[in-house]
N, C-alpha and C positions, 0 to 999 in steps of 0.2 A: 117715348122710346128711351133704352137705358143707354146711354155714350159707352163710346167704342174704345178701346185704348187707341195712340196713334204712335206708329212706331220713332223713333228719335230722329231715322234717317228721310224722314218724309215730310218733318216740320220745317218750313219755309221759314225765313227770317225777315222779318222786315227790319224798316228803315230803322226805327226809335233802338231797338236789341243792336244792330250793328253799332249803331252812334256809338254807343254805353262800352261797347267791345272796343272801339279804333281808338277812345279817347286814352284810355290808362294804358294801350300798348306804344302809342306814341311818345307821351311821359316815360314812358319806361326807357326807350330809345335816345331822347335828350342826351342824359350825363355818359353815351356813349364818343361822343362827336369828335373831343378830342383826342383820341388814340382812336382811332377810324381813319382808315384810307380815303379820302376824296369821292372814289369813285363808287364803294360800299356808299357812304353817304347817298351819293347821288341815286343809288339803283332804289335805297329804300324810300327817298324823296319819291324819286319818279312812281314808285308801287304803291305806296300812302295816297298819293294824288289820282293816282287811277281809280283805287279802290272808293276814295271820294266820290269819284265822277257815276262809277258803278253805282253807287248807293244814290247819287240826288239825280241823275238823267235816265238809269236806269238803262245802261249798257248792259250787253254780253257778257260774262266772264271771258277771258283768254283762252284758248285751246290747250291743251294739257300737253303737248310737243313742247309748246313754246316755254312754259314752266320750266317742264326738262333742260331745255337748252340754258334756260337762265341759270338755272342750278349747278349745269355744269362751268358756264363761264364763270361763275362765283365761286367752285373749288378750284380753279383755275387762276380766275385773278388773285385768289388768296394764296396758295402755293408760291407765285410768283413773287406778291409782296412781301411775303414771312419767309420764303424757302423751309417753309413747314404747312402744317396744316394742325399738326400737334402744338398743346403750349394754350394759355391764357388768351393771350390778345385774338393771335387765328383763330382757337377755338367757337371764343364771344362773338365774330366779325361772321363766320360758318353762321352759329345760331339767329344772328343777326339777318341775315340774307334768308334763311329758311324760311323763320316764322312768317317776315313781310312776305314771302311770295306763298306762304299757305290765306295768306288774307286773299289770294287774287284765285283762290278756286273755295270758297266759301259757299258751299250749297244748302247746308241744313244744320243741324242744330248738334248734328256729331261734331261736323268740322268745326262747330263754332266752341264744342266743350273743347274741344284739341288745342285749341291758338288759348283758351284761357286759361288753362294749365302749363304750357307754352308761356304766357304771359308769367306766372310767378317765375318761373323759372327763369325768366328773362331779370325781372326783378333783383335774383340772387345774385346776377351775373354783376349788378354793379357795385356789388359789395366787393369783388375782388378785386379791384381798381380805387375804391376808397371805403373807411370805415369810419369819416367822421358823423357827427351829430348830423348837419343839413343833411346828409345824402340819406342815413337812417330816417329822418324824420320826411322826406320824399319819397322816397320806399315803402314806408308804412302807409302815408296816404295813396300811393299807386294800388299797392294792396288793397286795401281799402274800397277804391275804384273798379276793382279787377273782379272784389268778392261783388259787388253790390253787379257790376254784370253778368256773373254768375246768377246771383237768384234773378237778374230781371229773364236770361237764357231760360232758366226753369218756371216761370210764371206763364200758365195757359194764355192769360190776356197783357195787353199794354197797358193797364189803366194803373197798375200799379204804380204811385207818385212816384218822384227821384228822390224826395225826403224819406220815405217808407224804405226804399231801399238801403239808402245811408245808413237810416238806424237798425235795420236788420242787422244790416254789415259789420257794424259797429257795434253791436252785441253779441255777434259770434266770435270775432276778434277780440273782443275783452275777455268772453269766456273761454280764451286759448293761452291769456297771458299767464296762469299759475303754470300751465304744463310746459311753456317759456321757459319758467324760471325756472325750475325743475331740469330740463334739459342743457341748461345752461349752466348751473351748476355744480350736475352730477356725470354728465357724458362724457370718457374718457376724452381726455386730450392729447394733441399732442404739441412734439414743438415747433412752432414755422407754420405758414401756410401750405395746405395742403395743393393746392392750386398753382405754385411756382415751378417751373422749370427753368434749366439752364435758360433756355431763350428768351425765359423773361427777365434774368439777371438784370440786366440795365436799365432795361424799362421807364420811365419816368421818376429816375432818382438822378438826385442833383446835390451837389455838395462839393468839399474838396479834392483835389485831384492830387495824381502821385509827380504833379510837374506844374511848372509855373512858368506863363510867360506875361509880356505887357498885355494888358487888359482881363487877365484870367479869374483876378479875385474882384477887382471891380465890379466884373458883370454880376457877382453875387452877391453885392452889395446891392442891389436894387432890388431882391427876394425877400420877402417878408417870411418864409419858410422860419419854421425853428427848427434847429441842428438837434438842439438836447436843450433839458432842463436838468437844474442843480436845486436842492435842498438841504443847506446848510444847518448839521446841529447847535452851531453857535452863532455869534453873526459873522458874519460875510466878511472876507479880507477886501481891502478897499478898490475902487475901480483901477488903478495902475498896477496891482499885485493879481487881474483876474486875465494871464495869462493861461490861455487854454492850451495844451502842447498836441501836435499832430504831426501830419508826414514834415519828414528833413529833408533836405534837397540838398544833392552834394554836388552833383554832373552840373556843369555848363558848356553850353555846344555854340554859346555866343548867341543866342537868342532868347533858350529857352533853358530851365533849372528842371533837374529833374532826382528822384531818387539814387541810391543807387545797391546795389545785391551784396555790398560785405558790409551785412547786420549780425555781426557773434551774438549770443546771449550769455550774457553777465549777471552778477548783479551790483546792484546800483549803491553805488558808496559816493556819499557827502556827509557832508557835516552840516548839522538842521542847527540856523541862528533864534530861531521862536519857535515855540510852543505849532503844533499840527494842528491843520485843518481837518476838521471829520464833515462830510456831505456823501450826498447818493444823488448818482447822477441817471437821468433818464433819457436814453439815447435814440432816436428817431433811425428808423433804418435805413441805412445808406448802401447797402450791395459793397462797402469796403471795410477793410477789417483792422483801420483804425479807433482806438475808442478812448476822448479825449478826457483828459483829468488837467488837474493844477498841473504848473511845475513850482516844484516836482513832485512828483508823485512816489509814497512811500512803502505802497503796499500796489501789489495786483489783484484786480478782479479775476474771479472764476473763470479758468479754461482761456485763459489771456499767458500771453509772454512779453521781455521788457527787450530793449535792443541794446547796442553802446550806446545809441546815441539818443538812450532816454525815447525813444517812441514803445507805445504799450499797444501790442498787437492784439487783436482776437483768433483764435484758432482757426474761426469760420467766418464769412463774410456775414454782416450785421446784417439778417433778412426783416428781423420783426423787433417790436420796440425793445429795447433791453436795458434794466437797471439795473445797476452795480454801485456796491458801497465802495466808500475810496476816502484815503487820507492822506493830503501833500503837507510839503512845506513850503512855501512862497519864500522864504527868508533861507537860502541854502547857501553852500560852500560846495562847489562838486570838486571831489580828489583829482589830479593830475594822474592818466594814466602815465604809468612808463613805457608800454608799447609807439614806435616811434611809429608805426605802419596805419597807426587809427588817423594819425595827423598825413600823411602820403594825400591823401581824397583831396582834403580842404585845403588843397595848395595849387590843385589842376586848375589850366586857365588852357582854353583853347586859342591856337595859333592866328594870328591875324585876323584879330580882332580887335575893336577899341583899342586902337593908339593911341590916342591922347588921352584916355582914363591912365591908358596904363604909364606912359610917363608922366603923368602927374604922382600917380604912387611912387614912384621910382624916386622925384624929386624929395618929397617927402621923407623917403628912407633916408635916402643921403644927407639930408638939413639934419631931422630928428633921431633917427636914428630907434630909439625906442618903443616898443611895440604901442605900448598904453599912450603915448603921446599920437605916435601916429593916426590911432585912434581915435582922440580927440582932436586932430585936426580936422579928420572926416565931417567930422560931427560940426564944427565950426563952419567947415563949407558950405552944408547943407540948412547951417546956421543964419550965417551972413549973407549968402548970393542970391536971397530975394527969391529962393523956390518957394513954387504954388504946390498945397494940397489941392488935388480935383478928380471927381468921378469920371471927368471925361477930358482925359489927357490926349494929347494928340500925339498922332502914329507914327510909328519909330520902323526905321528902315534898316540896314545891315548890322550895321557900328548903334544899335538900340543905345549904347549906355553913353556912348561919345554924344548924340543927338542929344538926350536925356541933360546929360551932365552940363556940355554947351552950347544946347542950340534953345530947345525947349523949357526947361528948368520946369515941366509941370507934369505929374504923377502923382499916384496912387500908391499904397504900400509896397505893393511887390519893383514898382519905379527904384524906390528907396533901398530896402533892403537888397534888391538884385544887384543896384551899383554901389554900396555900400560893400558888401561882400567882397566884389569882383576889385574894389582898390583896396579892400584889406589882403585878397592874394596878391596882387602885384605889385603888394609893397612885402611880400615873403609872411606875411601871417595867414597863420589858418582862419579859415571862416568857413559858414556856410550857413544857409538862409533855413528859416525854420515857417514851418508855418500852420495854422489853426485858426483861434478866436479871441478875442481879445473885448474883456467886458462882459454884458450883461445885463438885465434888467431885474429888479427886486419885483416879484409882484405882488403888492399888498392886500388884496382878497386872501391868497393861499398861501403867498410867503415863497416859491419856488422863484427861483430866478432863471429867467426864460435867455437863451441863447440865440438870436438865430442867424439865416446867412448872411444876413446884412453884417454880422458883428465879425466876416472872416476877415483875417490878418495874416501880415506877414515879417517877420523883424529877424536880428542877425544875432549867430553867438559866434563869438569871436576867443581862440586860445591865447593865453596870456600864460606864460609862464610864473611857476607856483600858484597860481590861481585856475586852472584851468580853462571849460568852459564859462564864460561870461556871457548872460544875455544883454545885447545889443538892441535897441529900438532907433533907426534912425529918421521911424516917422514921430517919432518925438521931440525931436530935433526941427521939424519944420509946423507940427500942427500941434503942439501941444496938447489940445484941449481933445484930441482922439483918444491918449490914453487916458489924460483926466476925465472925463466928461461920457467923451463916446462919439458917434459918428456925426450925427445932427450939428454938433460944435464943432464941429473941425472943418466941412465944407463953408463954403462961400453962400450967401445970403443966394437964394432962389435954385441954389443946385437942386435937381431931381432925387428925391427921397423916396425909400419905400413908404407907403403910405400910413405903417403902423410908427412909422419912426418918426415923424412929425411930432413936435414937444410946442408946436404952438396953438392947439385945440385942447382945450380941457377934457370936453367934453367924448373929444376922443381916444385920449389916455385912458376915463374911464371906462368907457365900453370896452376897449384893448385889455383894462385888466379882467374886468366882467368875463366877457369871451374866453380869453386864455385860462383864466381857472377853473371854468365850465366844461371846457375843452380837456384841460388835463383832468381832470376830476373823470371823465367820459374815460379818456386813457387809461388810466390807474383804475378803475374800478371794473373798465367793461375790456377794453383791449388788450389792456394787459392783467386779465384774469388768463396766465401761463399754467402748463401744468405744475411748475414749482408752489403757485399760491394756491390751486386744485387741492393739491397733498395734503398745504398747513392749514386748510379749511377742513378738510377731511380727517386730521388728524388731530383738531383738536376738540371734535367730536368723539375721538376714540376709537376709529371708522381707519380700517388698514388700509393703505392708500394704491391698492393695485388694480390692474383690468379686471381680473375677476371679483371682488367684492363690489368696485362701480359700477360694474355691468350689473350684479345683482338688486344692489339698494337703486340704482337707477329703472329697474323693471318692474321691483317692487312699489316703488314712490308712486309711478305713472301709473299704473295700475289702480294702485287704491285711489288717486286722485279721479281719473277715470272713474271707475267705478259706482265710488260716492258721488260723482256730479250725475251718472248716469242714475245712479238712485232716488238724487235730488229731482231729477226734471221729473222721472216717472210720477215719483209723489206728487211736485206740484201740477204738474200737467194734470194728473187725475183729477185734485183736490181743485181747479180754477177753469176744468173745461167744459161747460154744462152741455155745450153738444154733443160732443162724445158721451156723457152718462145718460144721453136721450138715446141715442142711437146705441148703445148696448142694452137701454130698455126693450128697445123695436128687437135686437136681434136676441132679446132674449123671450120672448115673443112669440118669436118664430120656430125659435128651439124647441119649444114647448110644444108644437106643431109639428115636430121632426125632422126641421131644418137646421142641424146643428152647424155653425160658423167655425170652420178649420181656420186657425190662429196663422195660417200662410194665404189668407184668402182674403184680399180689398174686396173693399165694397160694391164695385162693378160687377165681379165675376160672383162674389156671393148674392146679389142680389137677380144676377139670371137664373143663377140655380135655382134658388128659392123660385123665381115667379115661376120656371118650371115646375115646380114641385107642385105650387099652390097657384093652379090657373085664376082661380074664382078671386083672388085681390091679389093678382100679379099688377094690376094699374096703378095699387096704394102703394105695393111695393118699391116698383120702380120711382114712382113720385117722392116716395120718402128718400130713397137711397142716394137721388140725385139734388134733392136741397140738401141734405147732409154731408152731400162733396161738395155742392157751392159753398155753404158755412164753411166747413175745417180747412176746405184746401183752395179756394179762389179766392181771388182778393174780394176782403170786406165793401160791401157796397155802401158801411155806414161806420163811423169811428167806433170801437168799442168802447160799450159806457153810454152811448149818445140814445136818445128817445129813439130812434129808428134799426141801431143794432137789439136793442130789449123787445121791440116789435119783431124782428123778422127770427128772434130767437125765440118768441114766445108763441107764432104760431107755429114753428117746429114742433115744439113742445107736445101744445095740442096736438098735431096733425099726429104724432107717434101715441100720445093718450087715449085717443080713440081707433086707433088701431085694432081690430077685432076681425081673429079669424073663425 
């Protein structure tokens, strides 16, 4: 008898198809965990585990009420936690909760295309939350997983191996990478992700802040994060000239140091003692619209402004990686302004506070008298009185810098420079604390010198009359080998290190440089393909660089690429499939008979026609029609090539040779 078609919604799924389904949606799930609410976690725990229990004990589905209900408690709990439901994180956390509880009404073979479409799409979702190399390279094999359950989904029988699937999988996937590149190099862009909203603004970014209190830059000291990289045209100014300039801090409130809102723009007049630095620097996105150069810095980036006090703003908050060419001079002279009102700020000391800092400056004045001496007494105290550098200082109570100064003597740069400042006002000089990066790393694969949070700092500049600003370091003063050297030298034997900052593994330095320039390399080539490098690739092709010519030569490309691959398989397909030219023999056969075969017509529905047509070998027909859908379309019963596929192909053969109506 001739097989029947069976509709999509009435194929039952067993156990081996589901497996294949739950394994690549729960991978997919994983690099969700950390930005996921607890209790999202736990609902998809609990639904993954049921849908288990469904599949190996061979429970009930759930009643479709209770779905509902779930559904609504999940826009519910999300509403609550986000107070949106709009935006990135909700969004993913929504999809999150759906797909798991579409696993838990899984009837047939529709539901099951839906959750694997669903599945890529889950897929995408984690590229919004990261785009490095591991997570592309997890993605692709989830993919990978997701397609190979795809065809096992579309295979009449289970017999189909999980190697056979693989490499299907993995031959439609390769044959997708030109139309990749293609779309990747000609699909308009734009700038920023498309995917941000306000409410994602803060999201999982971490960096400097526009305030500083005891413990603030420490904590960043223990991040291996890189802030930016540099690329220096020439070599590199030394490690004690690789001041990186960031937010100033004017306010103190006797705790904590903070910015403050009279930033004029000027411009920037010094006197350069050496020859400039030329480098490009590569800025990792921070959601703030600092963006850090030498000092000092002699030119502005693109769409950037300079302040008085030397800070170099972005118009917009840094969303996405962003390179800019830059030229400081490390060896400067900054002019003295004559507005007396720039100096009013760096003089504010808040009321009852530190009293004994503040009369020790006082004594100070009175002995020396001179601002520069004064200066260098600072510097002597922090000199002589047996201060500890340390990552993990201990906790300061009202009077921070009184505790600091006499009780504790142990801190961190912001320790330093906060009370370094605070007894340059209270002896009547201007100060105020600056803060950014200090250092750097060479890395000898690529040559970029990698920056990262580990390397934040904090140190003082201080007004000296006819000389202006002067920078101040008075963790140089206690740790020297911080600015000479870098962090690793400056703690105490067994202090807590970021783990790429450890200088006592060879072996680990190289792989740190290996990574990072693999890493950047990925950056610069794939992340940061902007629409600015879109243009100069387009443009110097000759190729005008707007939406409408992209969109054309993009429609065109894909097109012919399509096209000619679809030309290409027709050809080979034809030229390498000897069943098919057997089975066009039978139906041509039959034509000849007056059963001509409508080019919209399978083999099923054409072969009832025909045995209708032709009673007297309707039994050959059917026979033939149905070993030629076991050959072309069920899984092989024998490897192709092997002594047993040339057998069950060659009595095919014959069976259509003698065909005779």
């Amino acid at each position: 008898m001739i097989a029947k078609l069976i509709p999509a919604n009435a194929v039952t799924l067993d156990r081996y198809k589901l497996a294949w389904l739950l394994l690549p949606l729960f991978l997919a799930y994983l690099p969700h965990y950390d930005h996921s609410p607890a209790w999202l976690l736990g609902i998809v725990a609990v639904v993954f585990a049921w849908r288990v229990l469904i599949l190996v004990r061979g429970y009930g589905l759930p009643p479709r009420w209770l779905l509902i209900a779930l559904s609504v408690l999940g826009l519910i709990g999300t509403y609550f936690t986000y107070r949106t439901i709009a935006g990135r994180t909700p969004g993913v956390g929504l999809l999150m909760l759906l797909v798991s509880l579409k696993l838990l009404e899984l009837r047939n073979l529709r539901d099951a295309m839906v959750v694997v479409f669903l599945g890529y799409f889950l897929v995408l979702t984690n590229f919004l939350f990261s785009q490095t190399i591991p997570m592309a390279v997890m993605m692709t094999l989830i993919v990978l997983l997701v397609t190979a359950a795809l065809i096992g989904l579309n295979t009449e029988r289970m017999e189909m191996a999980p190697r056979a699937k693989l490499r299907l999988a993995t031959s439609i996937l390769l044959q997708a990478i030109p139309l990749m590149v293609l779309l990747f190099l000609l699909f308009p862009r734009v700038q920023g992700p498309l995917w941000r909203t306000p409410a994602d603004a803060q999201s999982g970014i971490s960096g400097l802040s526009d305030n500083m209190s005891p413990g603030s830059i420490n904590r960043l000291t223990l991040s291996d994060a890189i802030a930016f990289r540099a690329r220096f045209e020439g070599l590199p100014p030394k490690p004690s000239q690789l001041y990186w300039r960031g937010p100033v801090l004017w306010d103190f409130d006797g705790l904590t140091w903070r910015t403050t809102d009279i930033r004029r723009l000027r411009k920037l007049e010094f006197e350069a003692e050496n020859p400039p630095v030329d480098y490009t620097v590569t800025l990792e996105p921070s959601e703030k619209i600092w963006l850090f150069a030498l000092e000092l810095a002699a030119q502005l980036p693109p769409n950037s402004r300079v302040t008085s006090d030397y800070q170099i703003l972005a118009n917009e908050p840094v969303r996405n990686r962003l390179s800019y060419p830059m030229r400081s001079y490390v060896n400067f002279r900054a002019r003295p302004v004559e507005d007396s009102l720039d100096l009013a700020p760096a003089l504010r000391l808040p009321d009852g506070f530190n009293p004994r800092a503040a009369a020790l400056a006082r004594e100070w004045k009175a002995q020396l008298g001179d601002d520069e001496s004064i200066m260098r007494r600072a510097l002597t105290e922090f000199r002589e009185k047996e201060f500890i550098y340390t990552l993990t200082p201990a906790l300061l109570g009202r009077d921070s810098i009184d505790e600091f100064m006499f009780s504790t003597r142990q801190g961190f740069c912001e320790h330093y420079s906060g009370a370094f400042v605070f007894l340059m006002r209270a002896a009547g000089i201007p100060a105020r604390v600056v803060t950014g990066y200090l250092g750097g790393e060479i890395n000898p694969v690529d040559q970029y010198m990698v920056v990262r949070q580990s390397d934040a700092h904090a140190w003082a500049e201080v007004w000296l009359q006819k000389r202006g600003w002067i920078r101040v370091d008075p963790t140089a003063a206690v740790a020297p080998g911080r600015v000479e050297t870098g962090l690793a030298a400056a703690v105490r034997a067994g202090s807590v290190l970021p783990f790429f900052t450890r200088t006592d593994l060879p072996w680990l330095r190289a792989l740190r440089y290996n990574w990072d320039a693999l890493a950047n390399a990925w950056n610069q080539a794939v992340l940061g393909f902007n629409p600015d490098r879109q243009r100069e690739m387009l443009a110097r092709f000759g190729m005008e660089p707007d939406w409408m010519n992209m969109s054309i030569i993009l429609t065109l490309s894909c097109g012919t690429l399509l096209l000619g691959f679809a030309l290409h398989l027709t050809r080979r397909y034809r030229a390498i499939d000897p069943v098919l030219r057997a089975y066009l023999r039978f139906c041509r056969k039959l034509a000849r008979s007056g059963v001509q075969r409508r080019p919209d017509e399978g083999p099923l529905d054409f072969a009832g026609r025909a045995a209708a047509a032709l009673p007297d070998v309707a039994r050959d027909i059917a026979g033939i029609s149905q070993q030629y859908i076991e050959l072309r379309y069920g899984p092989s019963p024998a490897p192709d090539g092997s002594g047993a596929a040339r057998t069950q192909l060659g009595g095919f053969k014959t069976r259509v040779a003698r065909f005779q109506i």
